[in-house]
Backbone as JSON Lines, residues from 0, in Angstrom:
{"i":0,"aa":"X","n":[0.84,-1.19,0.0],"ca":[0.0,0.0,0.0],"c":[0.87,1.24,0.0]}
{"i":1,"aa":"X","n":[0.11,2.26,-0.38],"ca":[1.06,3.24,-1.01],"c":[0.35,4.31,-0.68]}
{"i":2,"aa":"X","n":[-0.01,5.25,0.8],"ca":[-0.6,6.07,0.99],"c":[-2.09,6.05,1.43]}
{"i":3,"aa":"X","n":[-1.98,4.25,1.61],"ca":[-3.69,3.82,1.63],"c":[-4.18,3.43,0.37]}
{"i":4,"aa":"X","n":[-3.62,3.68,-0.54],"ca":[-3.98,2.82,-1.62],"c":[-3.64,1.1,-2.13]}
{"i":5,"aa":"X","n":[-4.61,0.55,-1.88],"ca":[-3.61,-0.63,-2.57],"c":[-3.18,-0.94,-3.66]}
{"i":6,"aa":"X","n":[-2.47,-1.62,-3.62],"ca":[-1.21,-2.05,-4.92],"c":[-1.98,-1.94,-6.36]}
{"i":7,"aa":"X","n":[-2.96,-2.66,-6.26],"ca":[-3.79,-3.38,-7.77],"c":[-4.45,-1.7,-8.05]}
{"i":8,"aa":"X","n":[-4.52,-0.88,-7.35],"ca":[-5.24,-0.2,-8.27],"c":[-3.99,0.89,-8.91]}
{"i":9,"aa":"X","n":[-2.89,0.59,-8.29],"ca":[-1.88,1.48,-8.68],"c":[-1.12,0.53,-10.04]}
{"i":10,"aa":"X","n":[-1.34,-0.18,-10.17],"ca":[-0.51,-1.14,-11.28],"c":[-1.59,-0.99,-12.53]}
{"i":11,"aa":"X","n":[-0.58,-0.58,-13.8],"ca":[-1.42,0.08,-14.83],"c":[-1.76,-1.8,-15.54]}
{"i":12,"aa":"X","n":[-2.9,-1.86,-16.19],"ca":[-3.58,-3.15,-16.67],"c":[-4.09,-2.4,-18.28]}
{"i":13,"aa":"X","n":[-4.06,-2.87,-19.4],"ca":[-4.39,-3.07,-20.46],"c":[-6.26,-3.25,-20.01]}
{"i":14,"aa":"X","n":[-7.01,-2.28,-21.1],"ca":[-8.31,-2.39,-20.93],"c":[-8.75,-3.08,-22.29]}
{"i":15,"aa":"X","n":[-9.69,-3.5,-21.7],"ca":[-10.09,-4.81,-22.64],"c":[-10.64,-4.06,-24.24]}
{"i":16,"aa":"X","n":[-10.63,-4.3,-25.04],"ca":[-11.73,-3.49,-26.42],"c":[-10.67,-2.47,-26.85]}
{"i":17,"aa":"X","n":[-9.35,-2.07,-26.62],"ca":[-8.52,-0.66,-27.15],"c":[-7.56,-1.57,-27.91]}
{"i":18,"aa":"X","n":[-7.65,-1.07,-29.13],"ca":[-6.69,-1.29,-30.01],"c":[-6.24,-0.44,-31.24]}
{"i":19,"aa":"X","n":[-5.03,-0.32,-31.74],"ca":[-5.04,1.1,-32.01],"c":[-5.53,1.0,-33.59]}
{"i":20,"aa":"X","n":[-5.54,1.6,-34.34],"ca":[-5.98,1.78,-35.81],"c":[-4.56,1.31,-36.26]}
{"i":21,"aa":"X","n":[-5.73,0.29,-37.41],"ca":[-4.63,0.12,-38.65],"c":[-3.52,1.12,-38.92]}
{"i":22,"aa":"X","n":[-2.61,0.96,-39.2],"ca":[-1.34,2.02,-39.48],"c":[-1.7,2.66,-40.87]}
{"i":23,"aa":"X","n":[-2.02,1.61,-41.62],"ca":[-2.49,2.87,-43.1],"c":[-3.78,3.7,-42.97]}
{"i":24,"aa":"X","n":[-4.81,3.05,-41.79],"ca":[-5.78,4.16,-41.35],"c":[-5.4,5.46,-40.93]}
{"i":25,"aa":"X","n":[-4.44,5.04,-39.57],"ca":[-3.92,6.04,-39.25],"c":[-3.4,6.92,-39.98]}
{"i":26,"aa":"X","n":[-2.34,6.92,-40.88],"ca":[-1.37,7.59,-42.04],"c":[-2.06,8.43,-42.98]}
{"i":27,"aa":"X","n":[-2.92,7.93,-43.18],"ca":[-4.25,8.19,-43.93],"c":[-5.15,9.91,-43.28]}
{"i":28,"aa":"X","n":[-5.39,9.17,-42.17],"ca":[-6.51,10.25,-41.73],"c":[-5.04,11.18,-40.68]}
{"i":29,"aa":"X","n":[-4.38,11.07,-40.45],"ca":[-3.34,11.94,-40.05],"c":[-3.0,12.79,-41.43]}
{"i":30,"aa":"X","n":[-2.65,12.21,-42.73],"ca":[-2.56,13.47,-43.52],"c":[-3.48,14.37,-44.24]}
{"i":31,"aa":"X","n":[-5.09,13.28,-43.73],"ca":[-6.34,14.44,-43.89],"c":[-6.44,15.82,-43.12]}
{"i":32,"aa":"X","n":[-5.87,15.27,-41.42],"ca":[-5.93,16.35,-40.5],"c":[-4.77,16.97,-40.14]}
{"i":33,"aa":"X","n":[-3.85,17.16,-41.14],"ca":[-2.39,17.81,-41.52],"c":[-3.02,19.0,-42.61]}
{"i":34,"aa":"X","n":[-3.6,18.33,-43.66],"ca":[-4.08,19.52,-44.85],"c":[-5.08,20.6,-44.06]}
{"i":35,"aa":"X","n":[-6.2,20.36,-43.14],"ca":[-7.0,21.11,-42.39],"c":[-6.74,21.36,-41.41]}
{"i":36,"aa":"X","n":[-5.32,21.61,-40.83],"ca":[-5.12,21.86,-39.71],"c":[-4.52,23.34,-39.64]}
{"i":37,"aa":"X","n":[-4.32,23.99,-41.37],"ca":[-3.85,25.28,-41.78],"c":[-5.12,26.22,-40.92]}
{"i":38,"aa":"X","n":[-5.08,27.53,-41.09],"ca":[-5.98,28.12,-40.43],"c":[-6.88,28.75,-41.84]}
{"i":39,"aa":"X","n":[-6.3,28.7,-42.22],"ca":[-7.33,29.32,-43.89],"c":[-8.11,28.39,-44.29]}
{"i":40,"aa":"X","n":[-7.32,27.1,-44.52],"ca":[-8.53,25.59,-45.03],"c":[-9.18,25.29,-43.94]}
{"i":41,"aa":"X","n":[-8.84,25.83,-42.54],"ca":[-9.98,25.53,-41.94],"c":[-11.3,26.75,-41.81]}
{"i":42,"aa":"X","n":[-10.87,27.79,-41.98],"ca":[-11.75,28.81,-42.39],"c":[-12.67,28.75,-43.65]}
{"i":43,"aa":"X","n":[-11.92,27.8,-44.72],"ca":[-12.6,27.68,-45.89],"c":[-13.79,26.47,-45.96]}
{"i":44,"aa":"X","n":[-12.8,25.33,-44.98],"ca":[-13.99,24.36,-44.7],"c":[-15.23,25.05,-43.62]}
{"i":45,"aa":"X","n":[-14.92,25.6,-42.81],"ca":[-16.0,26.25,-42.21],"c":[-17.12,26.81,-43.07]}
{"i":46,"aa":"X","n":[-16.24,27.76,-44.07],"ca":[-17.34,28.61,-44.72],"c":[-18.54,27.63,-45.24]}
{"i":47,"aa":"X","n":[-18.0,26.79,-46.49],"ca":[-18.45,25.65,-47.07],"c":[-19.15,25.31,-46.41]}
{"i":48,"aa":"X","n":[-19.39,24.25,-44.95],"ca":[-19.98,23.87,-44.72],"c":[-21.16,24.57,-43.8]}
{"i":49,"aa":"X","n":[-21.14,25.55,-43.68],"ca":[-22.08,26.28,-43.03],"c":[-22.94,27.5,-44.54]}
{"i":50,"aa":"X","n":[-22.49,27.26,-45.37],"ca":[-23.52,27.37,-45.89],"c":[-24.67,27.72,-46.7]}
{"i":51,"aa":"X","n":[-25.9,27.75,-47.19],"ca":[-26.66,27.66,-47.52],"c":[-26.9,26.09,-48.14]}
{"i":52,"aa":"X","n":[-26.19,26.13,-49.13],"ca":[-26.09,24.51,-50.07],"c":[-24.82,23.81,-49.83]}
{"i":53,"aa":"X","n":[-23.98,24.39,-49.08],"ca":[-23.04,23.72,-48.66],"c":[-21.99,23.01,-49.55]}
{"i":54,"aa":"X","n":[-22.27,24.72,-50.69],"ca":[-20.47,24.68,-51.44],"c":[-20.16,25.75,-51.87]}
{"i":55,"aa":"X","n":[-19.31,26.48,-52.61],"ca":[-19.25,27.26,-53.04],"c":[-17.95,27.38,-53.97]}
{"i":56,"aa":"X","n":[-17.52,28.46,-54.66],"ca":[-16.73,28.96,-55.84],"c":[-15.79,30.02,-54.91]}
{"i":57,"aa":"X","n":[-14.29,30.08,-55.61],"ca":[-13.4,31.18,-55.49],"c":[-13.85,32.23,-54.89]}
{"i":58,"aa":"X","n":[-14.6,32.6,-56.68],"ca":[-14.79,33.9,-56.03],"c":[-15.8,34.19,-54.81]}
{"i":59,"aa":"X","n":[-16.4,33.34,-53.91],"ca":[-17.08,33.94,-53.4],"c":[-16.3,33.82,-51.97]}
{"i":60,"aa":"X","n":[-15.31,33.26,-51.7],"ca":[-14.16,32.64,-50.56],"c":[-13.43,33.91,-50.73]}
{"i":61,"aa":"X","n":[-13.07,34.58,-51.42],"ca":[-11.62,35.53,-51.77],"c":[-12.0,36.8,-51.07]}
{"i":62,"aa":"X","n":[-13.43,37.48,-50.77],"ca":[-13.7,38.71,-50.07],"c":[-13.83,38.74,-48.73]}
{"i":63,"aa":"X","n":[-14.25,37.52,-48.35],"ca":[-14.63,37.26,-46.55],"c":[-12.82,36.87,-46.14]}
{"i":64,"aa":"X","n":[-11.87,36.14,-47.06],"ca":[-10.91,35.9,-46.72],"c":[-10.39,36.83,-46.37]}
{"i":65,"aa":"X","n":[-9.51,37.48,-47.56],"ca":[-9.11,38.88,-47.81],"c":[-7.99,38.57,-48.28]}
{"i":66,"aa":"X","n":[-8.15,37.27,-48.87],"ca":[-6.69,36.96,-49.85],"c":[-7.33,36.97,-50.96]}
{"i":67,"aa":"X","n":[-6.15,36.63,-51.82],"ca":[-6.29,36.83,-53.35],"c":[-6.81,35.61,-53.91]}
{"i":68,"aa":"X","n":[-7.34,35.41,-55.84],"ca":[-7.67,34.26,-55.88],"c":[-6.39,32.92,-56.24]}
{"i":69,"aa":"X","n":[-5.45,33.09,-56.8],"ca":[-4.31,32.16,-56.71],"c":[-4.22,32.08,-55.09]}
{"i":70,"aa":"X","n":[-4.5,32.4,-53.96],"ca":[-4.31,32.29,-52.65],"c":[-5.12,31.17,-52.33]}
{"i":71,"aa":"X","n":[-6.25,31.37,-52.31],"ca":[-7.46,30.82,-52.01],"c":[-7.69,29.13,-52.72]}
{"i":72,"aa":"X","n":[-7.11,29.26,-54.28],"ca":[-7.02,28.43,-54.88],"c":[-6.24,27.42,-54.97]}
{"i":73,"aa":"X","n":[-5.27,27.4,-54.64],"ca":[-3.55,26.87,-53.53],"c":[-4.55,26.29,-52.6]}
{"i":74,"aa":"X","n":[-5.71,26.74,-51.73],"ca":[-5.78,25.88,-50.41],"c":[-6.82,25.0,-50.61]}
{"i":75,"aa":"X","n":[-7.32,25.45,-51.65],"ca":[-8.49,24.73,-52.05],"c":[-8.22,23.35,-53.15]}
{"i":76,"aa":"X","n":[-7.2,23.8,-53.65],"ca":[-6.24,22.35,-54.02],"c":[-5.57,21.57,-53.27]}
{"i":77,"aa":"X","n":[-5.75,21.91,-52.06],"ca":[-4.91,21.03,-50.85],"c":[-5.93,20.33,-51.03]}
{"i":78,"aa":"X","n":[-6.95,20.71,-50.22],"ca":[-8.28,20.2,-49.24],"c":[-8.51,19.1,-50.62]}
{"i":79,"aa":"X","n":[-8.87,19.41,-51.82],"ca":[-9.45,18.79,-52.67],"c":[-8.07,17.23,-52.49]}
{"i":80,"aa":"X","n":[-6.71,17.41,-53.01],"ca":[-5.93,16.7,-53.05],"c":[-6.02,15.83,-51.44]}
{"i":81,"aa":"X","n":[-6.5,16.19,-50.51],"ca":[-6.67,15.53,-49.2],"c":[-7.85,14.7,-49.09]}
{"i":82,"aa":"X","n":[-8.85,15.27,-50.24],"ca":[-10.1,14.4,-50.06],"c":[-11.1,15.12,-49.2]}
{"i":83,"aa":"X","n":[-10.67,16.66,-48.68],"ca":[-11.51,16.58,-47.65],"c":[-12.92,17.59,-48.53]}
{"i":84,"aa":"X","n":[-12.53,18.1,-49.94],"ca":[-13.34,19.24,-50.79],"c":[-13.44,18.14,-51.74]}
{"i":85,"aa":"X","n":[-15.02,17.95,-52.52],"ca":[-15.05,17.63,-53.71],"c":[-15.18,18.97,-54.91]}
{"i":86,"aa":"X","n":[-14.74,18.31,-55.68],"ca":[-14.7,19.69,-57.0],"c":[-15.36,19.34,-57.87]}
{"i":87,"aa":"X","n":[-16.72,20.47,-58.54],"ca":[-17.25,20.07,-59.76],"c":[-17.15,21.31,-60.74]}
{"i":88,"aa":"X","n":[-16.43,21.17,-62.16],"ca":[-16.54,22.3,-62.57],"c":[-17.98,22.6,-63.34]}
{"i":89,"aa":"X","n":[-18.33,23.83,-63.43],"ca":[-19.51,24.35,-64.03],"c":[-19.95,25.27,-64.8]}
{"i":90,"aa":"X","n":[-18.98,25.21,-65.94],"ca":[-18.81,26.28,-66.94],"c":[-17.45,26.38,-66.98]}
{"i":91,"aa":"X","n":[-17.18,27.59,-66.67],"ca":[-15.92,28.24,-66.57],"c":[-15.97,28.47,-64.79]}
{"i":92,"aa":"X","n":[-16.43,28.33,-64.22],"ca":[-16.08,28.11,-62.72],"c":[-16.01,26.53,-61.79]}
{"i":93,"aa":"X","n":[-15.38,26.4,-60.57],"ca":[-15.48,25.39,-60.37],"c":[-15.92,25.24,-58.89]}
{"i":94,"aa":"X","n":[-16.86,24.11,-58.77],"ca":[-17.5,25.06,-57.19],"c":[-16.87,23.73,-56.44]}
{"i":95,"aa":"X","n":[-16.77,23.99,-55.04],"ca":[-16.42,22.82,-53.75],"c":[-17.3,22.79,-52.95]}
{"i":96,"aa":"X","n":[-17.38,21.53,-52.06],"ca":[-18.38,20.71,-51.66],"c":[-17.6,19.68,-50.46]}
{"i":97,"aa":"X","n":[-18.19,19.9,-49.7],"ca":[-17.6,19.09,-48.89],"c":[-17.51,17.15,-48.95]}
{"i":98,"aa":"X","n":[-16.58,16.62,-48.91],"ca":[-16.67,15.19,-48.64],"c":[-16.66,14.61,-48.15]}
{"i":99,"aa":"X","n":[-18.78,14.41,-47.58],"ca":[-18.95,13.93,-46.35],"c":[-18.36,12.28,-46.11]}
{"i":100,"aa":"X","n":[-18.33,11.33,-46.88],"ca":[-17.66,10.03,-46.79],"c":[-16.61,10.4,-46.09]}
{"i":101,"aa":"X","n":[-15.65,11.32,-46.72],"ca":[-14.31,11.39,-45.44],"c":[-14.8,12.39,-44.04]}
{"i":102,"aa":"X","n":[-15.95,13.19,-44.25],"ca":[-15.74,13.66,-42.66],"c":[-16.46,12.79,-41.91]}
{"i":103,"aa":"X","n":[-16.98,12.02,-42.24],"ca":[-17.94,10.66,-41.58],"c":[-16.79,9.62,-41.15]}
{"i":104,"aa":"X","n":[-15.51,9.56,-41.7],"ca":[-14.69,8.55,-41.42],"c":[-13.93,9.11,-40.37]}
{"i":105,"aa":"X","n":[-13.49,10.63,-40.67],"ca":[-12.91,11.04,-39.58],"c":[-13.88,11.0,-38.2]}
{"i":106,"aa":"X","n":[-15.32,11.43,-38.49],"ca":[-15.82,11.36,-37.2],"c":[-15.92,9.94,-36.72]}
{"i":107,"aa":"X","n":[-16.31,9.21,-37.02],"ca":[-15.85,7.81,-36.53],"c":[-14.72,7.38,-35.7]}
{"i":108,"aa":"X","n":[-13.8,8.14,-35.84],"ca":[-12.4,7.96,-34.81],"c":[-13.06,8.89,-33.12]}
{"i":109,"aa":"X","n":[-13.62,9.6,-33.23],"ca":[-14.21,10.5,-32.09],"c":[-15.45,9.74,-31.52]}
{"i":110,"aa":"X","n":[-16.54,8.98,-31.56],"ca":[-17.67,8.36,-31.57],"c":[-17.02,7.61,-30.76]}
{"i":111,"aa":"X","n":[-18.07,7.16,-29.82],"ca":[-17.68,5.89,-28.89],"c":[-18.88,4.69,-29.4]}
């Protein structure tokens, strides 16, 4: 005993059901939450997903930012290259959309 405590509750034990994620899971969703961990792609995923239809175009990211559009477009090629923006072009513009399959996978690591 150790202060009134006994031994067994001071000796660390493995809990039953924890095991860690696949390593290519892990690798995986670690370099999803590496691309959104910038403060702009996360400002941009914010915007996006909050809203109205829950996508939007350049130009409409570039005035609330207060960067330029090669700025904006750089981060928005991350997110897309990360999986976390889908891209559809629509004319001569190209709008983003969030990709709920990957934020559903990431939330799944948080969920009990």
């Amino acid at each position: 005993m150790v202060k009134n405590i006994p031994l067994e509750l001071l000796e660390c034990a493995p809990t039953a059901g924890s095991s860690p994620l696949a390593r290519e899971h892990a690798e995986t969703t670690a370099a999803t939450l590496k691309a959104i961990a910038d403060p702009t792609r996360l400002q941009i995923v914010a915007m996006i997903a909050r809203g109205d239809q829950q996508e939007d175009c350049v130009c409409n990211l570039t005035g609330p930012l207060g960067l330029t559009q090669p700025t904006v477009s750089h981060h928005l090629k991350v997110l897309v290259e990360a999986e976390i923006l889908n891209r559809e072009r629509r004319g001569t513009w190209v709008w983003y959309s969030l990709n709920k399959e990957r934020w559903n996978r990431i939330a799944e690591l948080f969920s009990a």
